[in-house]
Steps between C-alpha positions, in 0.01 A plus 500: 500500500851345536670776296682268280339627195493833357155681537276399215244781569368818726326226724787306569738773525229661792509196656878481535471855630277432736683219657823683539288748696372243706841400598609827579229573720631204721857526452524694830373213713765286333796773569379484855487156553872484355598715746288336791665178419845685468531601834304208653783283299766654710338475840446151447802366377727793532615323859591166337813542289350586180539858472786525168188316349253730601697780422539395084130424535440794643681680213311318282155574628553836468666488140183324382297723681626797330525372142122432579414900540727600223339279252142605602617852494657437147176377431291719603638810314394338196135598384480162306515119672602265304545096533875565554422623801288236655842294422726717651251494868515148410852492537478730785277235649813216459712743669318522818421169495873340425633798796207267748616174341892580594353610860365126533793387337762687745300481817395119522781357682630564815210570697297361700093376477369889655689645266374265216164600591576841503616499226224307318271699610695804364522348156102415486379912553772599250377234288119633527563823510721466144206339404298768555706764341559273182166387485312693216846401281537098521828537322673700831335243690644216326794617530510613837337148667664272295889575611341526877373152459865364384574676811290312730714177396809656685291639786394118571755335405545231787313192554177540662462743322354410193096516595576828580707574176202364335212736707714828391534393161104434467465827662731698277362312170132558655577887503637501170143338376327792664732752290385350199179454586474869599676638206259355267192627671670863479571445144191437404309774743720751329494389132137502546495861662687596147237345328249739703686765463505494144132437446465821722649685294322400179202537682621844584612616168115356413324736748716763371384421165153446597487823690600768202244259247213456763204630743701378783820625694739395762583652822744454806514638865814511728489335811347866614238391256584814321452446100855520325580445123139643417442387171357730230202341413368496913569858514331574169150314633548707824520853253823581665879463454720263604711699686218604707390203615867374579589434831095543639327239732287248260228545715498845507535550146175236419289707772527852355255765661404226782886472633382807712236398641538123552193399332622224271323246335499120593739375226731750616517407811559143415745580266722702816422193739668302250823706438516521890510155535755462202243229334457437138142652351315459201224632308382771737297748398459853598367881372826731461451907368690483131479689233264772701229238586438124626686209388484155629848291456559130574839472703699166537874511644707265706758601774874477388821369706815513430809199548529552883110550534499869567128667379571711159121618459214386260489463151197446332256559190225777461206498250242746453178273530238808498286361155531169673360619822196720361415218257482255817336765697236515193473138499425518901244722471340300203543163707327712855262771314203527322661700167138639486407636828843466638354339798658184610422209318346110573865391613601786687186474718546178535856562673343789712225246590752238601696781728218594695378142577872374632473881701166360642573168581375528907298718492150482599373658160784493189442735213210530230480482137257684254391383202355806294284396165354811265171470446338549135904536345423300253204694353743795503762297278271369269288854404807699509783332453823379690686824474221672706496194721881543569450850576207418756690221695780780513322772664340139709877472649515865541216508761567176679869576536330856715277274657763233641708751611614393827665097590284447241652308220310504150556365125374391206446105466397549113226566291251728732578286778716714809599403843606580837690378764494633812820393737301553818084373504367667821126432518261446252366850489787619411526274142134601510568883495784462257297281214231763588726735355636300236167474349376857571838601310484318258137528418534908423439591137844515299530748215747313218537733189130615439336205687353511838535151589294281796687211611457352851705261762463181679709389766562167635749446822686289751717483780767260624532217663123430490431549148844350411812456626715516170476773270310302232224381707454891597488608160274196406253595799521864400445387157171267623379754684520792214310247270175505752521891497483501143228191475311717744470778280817747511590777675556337849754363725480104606729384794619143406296209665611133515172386339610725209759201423239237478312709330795498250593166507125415416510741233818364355327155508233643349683606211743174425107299509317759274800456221393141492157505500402606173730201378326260752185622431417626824288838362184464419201750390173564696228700386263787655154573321422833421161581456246741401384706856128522357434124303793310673596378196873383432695732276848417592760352724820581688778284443650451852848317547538228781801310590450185674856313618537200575655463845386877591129435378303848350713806529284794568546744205597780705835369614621358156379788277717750660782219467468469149506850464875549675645190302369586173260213438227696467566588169481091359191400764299790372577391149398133582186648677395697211556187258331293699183753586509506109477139440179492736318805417522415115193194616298712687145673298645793262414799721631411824842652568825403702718701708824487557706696772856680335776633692717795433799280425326283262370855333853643519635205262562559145329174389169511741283532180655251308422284756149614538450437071611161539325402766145630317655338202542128664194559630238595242403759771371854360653829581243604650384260725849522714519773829797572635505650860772744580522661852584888532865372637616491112452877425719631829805196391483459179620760227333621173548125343240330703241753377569466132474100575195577624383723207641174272270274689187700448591502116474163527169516616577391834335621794612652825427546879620723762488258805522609825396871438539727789713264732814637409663825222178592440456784225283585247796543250551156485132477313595759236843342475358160387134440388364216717192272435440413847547662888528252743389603892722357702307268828639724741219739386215285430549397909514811595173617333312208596578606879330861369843704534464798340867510361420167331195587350581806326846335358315271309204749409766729319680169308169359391423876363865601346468121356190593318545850351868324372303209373672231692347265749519410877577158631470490886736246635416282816143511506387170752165566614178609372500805683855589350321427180204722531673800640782504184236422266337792656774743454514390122796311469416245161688192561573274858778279603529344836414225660149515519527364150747266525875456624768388240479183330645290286435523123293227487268676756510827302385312231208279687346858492397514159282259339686239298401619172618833516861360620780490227690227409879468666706563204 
């Protein structure tokens, strides 16, 4: 910094260069403040006897004044600076500063106090102003203030005069501080700009490197924002040469065929907004024609300036990022489609449903949501397999992407669940009309390979705010109300109601209760007599499951049977039931039978027989002397496996009963599918015929006759009055159950019916 030393290395020696250039940039200020005080000198004291004085000072002035420019000029011919000659301005420095020292020196006496102010005041701008110019090089400075301070001690020299000897000194010294001070800090801020400098150009000769090894490439614009120095591996991913794209707009070179017509895509035009505003940019993507189709490249560059601030251009880094791109746009598509149907998926609905309610927020009547459930899917998976099952919910999308083909919005939630939001409800014919057409859609026969396949629809809605104000209380309501269209039978379209969510809720309690109470032992087992229609003699029972809870008291069969069914607990209660039925039944006289109802799940599982041994075995109960009562329901949901578990129960020796015949499916290939011991005629008929309608009467004529040329018998259900009795009797139906002969009971009232001797020990 002081220039005493020799340069130790390219830092230091840029340093010294730069101060030296410093200097010179203010050396004009200090020539013309030499001059200034020249001629201000002479008008001063020019008039007061001193003028031999001032003319040697003069002299000398000007002497020092021109061995000043001849030494920079020496200087400055030289293409190398070296510490010598931050000495020599040094001494250039002690020049003008002894010629200032003998002005103070020759000038103090003989005048009066104006002219000692004058003069003063003189002496304090050339002092600043060689402060100034020697500023950036301390050892100039030194010498410069330093002989004008042993100057000041002949300028006031009287007495008097010392506190003001003492306030120019301070001042002098005080400016000689700030010259230090300063040439530090612009030491430092240069050394360090070498520093940058240097790790600029490694990280140059790096790009370089990285560039003819690598995917990516550099580029640079002119302050045109033309690209210049195109390198060879930018104009090889553009198909073109370099000398080509030389010299071109970057824009117009990364918009191709659209530079015509103006049509350019968004990441272009970000990418000219920031060029035009000279900003730095990074990572922004856009589509450019290379290589005779589509790329997409990632651009990053910052703006570059040179010493004095003027704009050079850009120069940045390019990457072709197409893989990258398509792999993300694959992953999008995965994350918002259905890779099935390709319709939008659970989450992408979701989104569209959240839109539509913050678009309807005010309105009178928001949007509306569809849930869509398939019905009989399942039996289409299970008989023929997934592949065909794919293939149906495909040509499933098909139709209800023609069908919600206007604002319309439709998707696949998952399984053969859909759905449907509609931005804008109007009234409620209109959701009406368009689940109309959902279903009727839908419901049309579908050829898949060689199958004509029957599936139909049920549709559950609702429409914000009423049926919810957030997106997940719509789909919940939509989802409530879909569940009554499908309890009530399929093929319809339910609106959602708010009792529908206590009906839920009640349900749901329903559901955490019935998974304790076979723990708690809260089921218990009633049984119905059947008996003979002519001697009214007791041949059997019906095991009947009740459920009495303790805070809710009896729970009606018909709300927790269902409930059992959805959660799966059917499965264990009808095992318990059958066990139990067992346990009884193996007391009662040797002929008389019990019956036990089966559902299609419990049928459907691979260890229903096992079960069905073992609970014979445990009991000591024959084969024979067991009925289980399956309705028509498990031929139209179950597959081939519940009929060969039927087939392995009559091996057994195990009887069967078709209950409920002609309430539901009702076919006759369902009797030459499985052979059955018993028909059961469902109440609904045995009321009807006892109030002589014709419909009625000849529905249980032609069971009682099919049941007797295929050697099975009847069993009418619900008989409670002697007339009931003597018109089914009439009609030839064999055995009676109702309550005419008694309701359910307990076991031990079962049992009261048989004399005590004929009653079994419990084992």
């Amino acid at each position: 910094m002081m220039g005493v030393a020799a340069a130790s290395d390219d830092a230091t020696q840029h340093v010294l260069a730069s101060q030296l250039r410093s200097a010179d940039t203010v050396a004009l200020l200090r020539q013309a403040m030499n001059v200034f005080g020249l001629f201000f000198l002479w008008q001063v004291f020019g008039h007061h006897g001193s003028p031999p004085r001032l003319i040697l000072w003069s002299v000398a002035l000007a002497a020092s004044m021109m061995a000043s420019v001849m030494i920079t000029r020496k200087r400055r011919a030289r293409a190398e600076v070296t510490a010598t000659d931050l000495r020599v301005h040094g001494l250039t420095g002690l020049l003008h500063g002894m010629v200032w020292a003998l002005c103070m020196m020759s000038l103090s006496t003989s005048h009066g106090a104006a002219q000692l102010v004058a003069h003063w005041t003189l002496i304090s701008c050339i002092m600043v102003c060689g402060a100034i110019s020697f500023a950036a090089t301390p050892l100039a400075a030194t010498g410069f203030l330093l002989p004008c301070i042993a100057g000041l001690f002949f300028m006031f020299d009287e007495q008097g005069q010392l506190p003001l000897l003492a306030l120019a000194t301070s001042y002098a010294l005080s400016l000689l501080v700030g010259c230090y001070i300063y040439a530090r800090t612009f030491a430092r801020q240069h050394s360090a700009s070498v520093k940058l400098e240097e790790k600029s150009e490694v990280v140059s000769l790096l790009l370089r490197e990285y560039e003819h090894g690598g995917s990516d490439w550099l580029w640079q614009t002119d302050p045109a924002r033309r690209l210049n120095g195109v390198s060879p591996r930018m104009a090889e991913m553009l198909g073109r040469a370099p000398a080509e794209v030389e010299g071109n707009l970057l824009v117009q070179v990364l918009a191709g065929s659209a530079w015509e017509s103006g049509l350019f895509p968004a990441g272009l035009h970000e990418l000219a907004d920031q060029l035009k505003r000279r900003e730095s940019f990074s990572a922004i993507v856009l589509p450019v024609e290379a290589q005779g189709g589509v790329r997409w490249w990632e651009l990053s560059a910052s703006p570059r300036y040179d010493e004095q601030g003027a704009f050079l251009g850009f120069r940045g880094v390019g990457s072709d990022v197409t893989e990258q791109r398509e792999s993300a746009d694959r992953i999008a598509q995965l994350a918002q489609f259905d890779p099935l149907t390709g319709l939008p998926n659970r989450a992408h609905l979701r989104d569209v449903l959240d839109q539509a309610m913050a678009a309807a927020q005010g309105r009178p009547l928001g949007c509306a949501f569809l849930m869509i459930d398939l019905d009989r899917f399942k039996a289409v998976n299970d008989t023929l397999g997934h592949q065909i099952g794919d293939k149906l919910l495909t040509q499933v999308a098909r139709r209800l992407r023609h069908i919600c083909s206007g604002s319309e919005f439709c998707g696949r939630i998952g399984g053969d669940e859909f759905a449907v939001v509609i931005p804008v409800a109007g009234e409620n014919r209109g959701i009406d009309k368009l689940a109309a057409f959902i279903i009727s859609g839908l419901s049309a026969p579908y050829q898949v390979d060689e199958h004509t396949l029957y599936v139909g629809a049920s549709v559950g809605s609702a429409v914000s705010p009423q049926d919810g104000s957030e997106s997940e209380a719509l789909i919940r309501s939509a989802d409530l109300a879909l569940y009554r269209a499908k309890s009530e039978g399929g093929g319809m379209h339910c609106a959602y109601e708010p009792q529908l969510h206590a009906q839920a809720e009640e349900r749901r309690q329903l559901e955490l209760a019935l998974r304790d109470a076979l723990e708690k032992d809260q089921l218990h087992v009633l049984f119905q007599p059947v008996v003979e229609a002519e001697g009214g003699t007791v041949v059997g029972f019906e095991a009947l499951v009740r459920w009495t809870h303790p805070e809710l008291g009896p729970i009606s069969p018909v709300k927790f049977v269902p409930v059992a069914e959805e959660a799966r607990l059917i499965g264990p209660i009808g095992e318990w039931v059958l066990r139990t039925a067992c346990m009884e039944a193996a007391r009662w006289p040797d002929p008389v039978r019990i019956a036990v109802n089966v559902s299609a799940e419990q049928l459907a599982h691979p260890s229903f027989v096992g079960a069905v041994v073992s609970a014979l075995a445990q009991s000591g109960l024959e084969a024979r002397r067991l009925e289980l009562e399956v309705t028509e329901s498990v031929f139209v949901n179950a597959d081939t496996g519940a009929l060969k578990t039927l087939d392995q129960l009559r091996g057994l020796g195990v009887q069967l009963s078709l209950d409920d015949f002609g309430t539901g499916y009702s076919s006759l290939g369902y009797l030459s599918r499985t052979r059955f011991d018993t028909i059961k005629i469902d109440r609904s008929f045995v009321v009807g015929a006892s109030n002589n309608k014709v419909e009625s009467l000849a529905i249980i004529r032609a069971v009682v006759t099919l049941a007797d040329s295929l050697g099975m018998a009847t069993t009418a259900e619900g008989v409670e009055t002697e007339a009931e009795l003597a018109m089914v009797r009439g009609l030839g139906c064999r055995k009676v159950q109702g309550y005419y002969f008694g309701r359910p009971m307990p076991a031990k009232d079962a049992a009261g019916l048989f004399p005590p001797d004929q009653l079994q020990a419990r084992a």
